[in-house]
ZATOR-605581 format. One line per field, with one value per residue: residue number from 1; residue in one letter; x, y, z of N, C-alpha, C, CB in turn. Coordinates in Angstrom, 3 decimals, decimal comma. Glycine has a CB too. Example, Ala and Ser with C-alpha at 12.3 -4.5 7.8 and 13.67 -1.06 7.14 Angstrom:
BEGIN
lodo [1;2]
kenu [A;S]
n.xx [13,190;12,850]
n.yy [-5,690;-2,250]
n.zz [7,800;7,080]
ca.xx [12,300;13,670]
ca.yy [-4,500;-1,060]
ca.zz [7,800;7,140]
c.xx [13,200;12,900]
c.yy [-3,300;0,030]
c.zz [7,800;7,870]
cb.xx [11,308;14,084]
cb.yy [-4,473;-0,598]
cb.zz [9,046;5,725]
This chain:
BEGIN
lodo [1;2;3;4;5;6;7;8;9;10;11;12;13;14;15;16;17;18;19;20;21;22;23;24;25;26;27;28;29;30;31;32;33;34;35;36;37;38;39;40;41;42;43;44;45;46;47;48;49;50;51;52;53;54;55]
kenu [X;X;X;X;X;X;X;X;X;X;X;X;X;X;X;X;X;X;X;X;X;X;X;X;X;X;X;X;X;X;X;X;X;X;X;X;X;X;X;X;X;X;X;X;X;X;X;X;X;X;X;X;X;X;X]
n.xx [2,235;2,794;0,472;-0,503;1,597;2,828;5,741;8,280;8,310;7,242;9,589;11,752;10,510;10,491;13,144;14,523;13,424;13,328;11,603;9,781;8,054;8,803;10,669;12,954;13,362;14,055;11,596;12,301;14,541;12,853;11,023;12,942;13,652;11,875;9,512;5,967;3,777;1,915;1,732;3,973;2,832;0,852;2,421;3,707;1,245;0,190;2,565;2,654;0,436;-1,920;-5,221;-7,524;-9,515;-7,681;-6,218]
n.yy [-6,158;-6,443;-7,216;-4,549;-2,569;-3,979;-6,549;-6,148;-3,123;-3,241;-4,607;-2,983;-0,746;-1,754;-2,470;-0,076;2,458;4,327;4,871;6,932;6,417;3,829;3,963;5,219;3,225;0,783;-1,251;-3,722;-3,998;-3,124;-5,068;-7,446;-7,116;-7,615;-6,150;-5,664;-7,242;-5,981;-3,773;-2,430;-2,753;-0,711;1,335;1,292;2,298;4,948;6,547;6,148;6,693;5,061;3,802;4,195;1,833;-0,029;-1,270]
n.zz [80,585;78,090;76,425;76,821;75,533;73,520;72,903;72,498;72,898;75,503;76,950;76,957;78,447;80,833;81,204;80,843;81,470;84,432;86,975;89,188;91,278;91,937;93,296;91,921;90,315;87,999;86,566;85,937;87,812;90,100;90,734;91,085;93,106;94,896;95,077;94,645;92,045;91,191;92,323;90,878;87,916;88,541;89,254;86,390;85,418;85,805;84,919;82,273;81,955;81,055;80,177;83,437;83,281;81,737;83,794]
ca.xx [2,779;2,910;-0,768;-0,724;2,512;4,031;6,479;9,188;7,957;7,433;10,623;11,927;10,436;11,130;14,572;15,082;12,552;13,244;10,149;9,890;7,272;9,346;11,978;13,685;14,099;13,190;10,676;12,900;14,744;11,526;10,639;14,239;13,858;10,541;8,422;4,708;3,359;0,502;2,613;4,440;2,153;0,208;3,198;3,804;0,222;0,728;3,699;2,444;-1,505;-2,672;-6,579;-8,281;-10,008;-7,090;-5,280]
ca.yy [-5,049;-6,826;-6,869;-2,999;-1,958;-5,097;-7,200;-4,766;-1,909;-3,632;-5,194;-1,901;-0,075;-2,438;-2,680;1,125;3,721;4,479;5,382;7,866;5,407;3,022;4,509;5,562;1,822;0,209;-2,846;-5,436;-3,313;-2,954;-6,493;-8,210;-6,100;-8,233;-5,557;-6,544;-6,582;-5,226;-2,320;-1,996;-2,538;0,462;2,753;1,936;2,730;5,917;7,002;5,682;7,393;3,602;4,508;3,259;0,778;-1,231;-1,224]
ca.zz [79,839;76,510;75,535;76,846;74,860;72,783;73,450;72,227;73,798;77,049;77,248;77,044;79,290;81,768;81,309;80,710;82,285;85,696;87,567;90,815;92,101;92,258;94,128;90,818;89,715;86,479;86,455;86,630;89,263;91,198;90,449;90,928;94,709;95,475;95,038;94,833;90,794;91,103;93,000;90,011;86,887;88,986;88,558;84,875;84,290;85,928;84,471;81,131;81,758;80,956;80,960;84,747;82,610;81,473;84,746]
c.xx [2,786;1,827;-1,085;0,222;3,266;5,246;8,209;9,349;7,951;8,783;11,724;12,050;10,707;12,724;15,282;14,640;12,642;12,060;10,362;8,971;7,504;10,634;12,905;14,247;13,378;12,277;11,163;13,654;13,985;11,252;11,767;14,166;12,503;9,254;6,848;4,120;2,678;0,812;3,055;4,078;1,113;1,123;3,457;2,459;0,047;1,154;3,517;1,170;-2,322;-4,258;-7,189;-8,915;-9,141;-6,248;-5,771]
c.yy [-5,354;-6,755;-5,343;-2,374;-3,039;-5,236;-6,405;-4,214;-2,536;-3,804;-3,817;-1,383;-0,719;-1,873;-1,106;2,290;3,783;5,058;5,682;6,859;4,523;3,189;4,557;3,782;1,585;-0,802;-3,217;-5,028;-3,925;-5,027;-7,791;-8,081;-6,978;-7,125;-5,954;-6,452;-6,199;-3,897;-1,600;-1,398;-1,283;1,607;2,737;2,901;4,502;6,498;7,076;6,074;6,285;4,468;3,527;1,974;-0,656;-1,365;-2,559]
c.zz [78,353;76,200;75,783;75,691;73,785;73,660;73,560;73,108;75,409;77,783;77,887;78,077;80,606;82,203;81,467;81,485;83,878;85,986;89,676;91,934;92,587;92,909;93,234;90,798;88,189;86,845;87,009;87,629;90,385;91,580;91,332;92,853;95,765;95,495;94,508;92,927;90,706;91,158;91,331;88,434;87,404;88,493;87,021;84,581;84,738;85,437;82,758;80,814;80,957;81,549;82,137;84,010;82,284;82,421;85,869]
cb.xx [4,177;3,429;-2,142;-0,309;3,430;4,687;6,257;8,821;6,290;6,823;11,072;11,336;9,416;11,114;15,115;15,006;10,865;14,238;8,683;8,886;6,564;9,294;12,528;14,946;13,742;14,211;10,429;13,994;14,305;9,555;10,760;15,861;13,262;10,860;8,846;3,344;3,244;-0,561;4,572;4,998;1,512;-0,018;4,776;3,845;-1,542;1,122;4,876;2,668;-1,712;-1,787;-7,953;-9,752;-10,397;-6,525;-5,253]
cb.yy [-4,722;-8,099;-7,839;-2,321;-1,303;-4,520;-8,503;-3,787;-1,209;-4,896;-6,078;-1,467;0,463;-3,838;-3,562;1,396;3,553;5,112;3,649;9,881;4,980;2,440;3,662;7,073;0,246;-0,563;-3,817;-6,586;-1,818;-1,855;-6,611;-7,264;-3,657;-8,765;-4,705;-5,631;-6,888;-5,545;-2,915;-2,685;-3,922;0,457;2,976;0,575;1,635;5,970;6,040;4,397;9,203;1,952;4,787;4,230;1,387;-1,385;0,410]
cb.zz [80,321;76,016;75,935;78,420;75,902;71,196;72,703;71,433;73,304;77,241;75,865;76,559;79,136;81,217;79,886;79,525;81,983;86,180;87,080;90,698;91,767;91,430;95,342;91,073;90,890;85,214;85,441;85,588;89,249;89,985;88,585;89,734;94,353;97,119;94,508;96,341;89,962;92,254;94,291;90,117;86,389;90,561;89,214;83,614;84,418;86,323;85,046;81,047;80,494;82,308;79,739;85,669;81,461;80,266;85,395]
């Protein structure tokens, strides 16, 4: 997430953006829950329209 959005920005969205994909959790939610990362860096890019390319 940091070379997509900075370190900032990443941190962020982590910590703050709930995401429906994730069963309305945040990141570290999702993350903290064992969820898979791949799983997850899929729904930011989703949620975030990350182009197929950098995903």
């Amino acid at each position: 997430m940091d070379a997509r959005f900075g370190a900032t920005y990443s941190r962020s969205i982590a910590a703050d953006q709930v995401l429906p994909q994730l069963g309305g959790r945040t990141v570290n939610e999702a993350l903290t829950r064992g969820h898979d990362v791949k799983a997850v860096w899929i729904a930011v890019c989703e949620a975030f329209e990350v182009p197929q390319r950098l995903r």
